[in-house]
N, C-alpha and C positions, 0 to 999 in steps of 0.2 A: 504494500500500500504506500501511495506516495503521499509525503506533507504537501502542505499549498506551497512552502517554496522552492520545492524540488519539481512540484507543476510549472510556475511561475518562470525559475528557472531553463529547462527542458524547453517553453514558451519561446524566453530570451533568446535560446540558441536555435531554435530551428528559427525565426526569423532571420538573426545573422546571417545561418548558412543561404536562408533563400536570397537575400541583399545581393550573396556574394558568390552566387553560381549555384548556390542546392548543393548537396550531398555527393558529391563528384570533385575528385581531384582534378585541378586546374592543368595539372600536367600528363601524371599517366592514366586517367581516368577512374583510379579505384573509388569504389561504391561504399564501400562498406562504413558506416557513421564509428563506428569505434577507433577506424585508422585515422581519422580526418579532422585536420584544425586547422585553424585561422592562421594565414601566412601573410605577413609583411610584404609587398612587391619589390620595394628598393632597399629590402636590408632592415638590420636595425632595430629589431623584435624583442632584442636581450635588453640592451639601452632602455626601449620604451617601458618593459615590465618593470626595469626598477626603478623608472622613473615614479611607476604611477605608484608601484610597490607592491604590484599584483599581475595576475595575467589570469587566463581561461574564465572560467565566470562573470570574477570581478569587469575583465575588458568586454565580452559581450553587453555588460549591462551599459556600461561607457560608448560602444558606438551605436548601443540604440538608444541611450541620452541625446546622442549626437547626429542623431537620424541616419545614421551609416555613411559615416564617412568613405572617398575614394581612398585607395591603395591597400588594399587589404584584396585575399583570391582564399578561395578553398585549395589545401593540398592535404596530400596522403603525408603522414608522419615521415618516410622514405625521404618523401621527394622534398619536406621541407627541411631537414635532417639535412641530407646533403648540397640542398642549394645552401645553406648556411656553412658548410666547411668547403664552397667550391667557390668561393667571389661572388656568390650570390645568382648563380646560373646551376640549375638542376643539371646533372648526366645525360639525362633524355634531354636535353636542349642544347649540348655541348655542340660545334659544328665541329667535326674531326676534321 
């Protein structure tokens, strides 16, 4: 059984995802909602969470304050993992 703000929550984020592509990685396409989170487009993800001093929940609730702001995509854990340890360019987007 869920609380009201684990409803409330759950709310918060399936809007984010819809803002910001729906439940589908931006890059390799994975589906599945447990691999998938909010990715930074230009970098810069770590900086912001300590800025605000938080991240995952806390920031959904923050850019739907802020009616969803640009430069944010849906990625699969993966693909935002190593756009972060690669200059900020996923593998699947390398040009060899």
């Amino acid at each position: 059984q869920m609380t009201k703000n684990q409803k409330y929550e759950l709310k918060i984020k399936d809007l984010i995802f819809k803002a910001y592509g729906g439940y589908k990685c931006a890059c390799c396409g994975e589906m599945g909602k447990k691999f998938l989170t909010l990715d930074h487009i230009h970098g810069g993800g770590t900086k912001h969470r300590k800025e605000m001093k938080g991240g995952g929940k806390f920031h959904y609730r923050i850019l739907y304050k802020q009616n969803f702001p640009e430069g944010y995509q849906v990625l699969c854990m993966n693909c935002n993992f190593a756009k972060g340890q690669n200059n900020n360019v996923c593998p699947h987007n390398e040009k060899n």
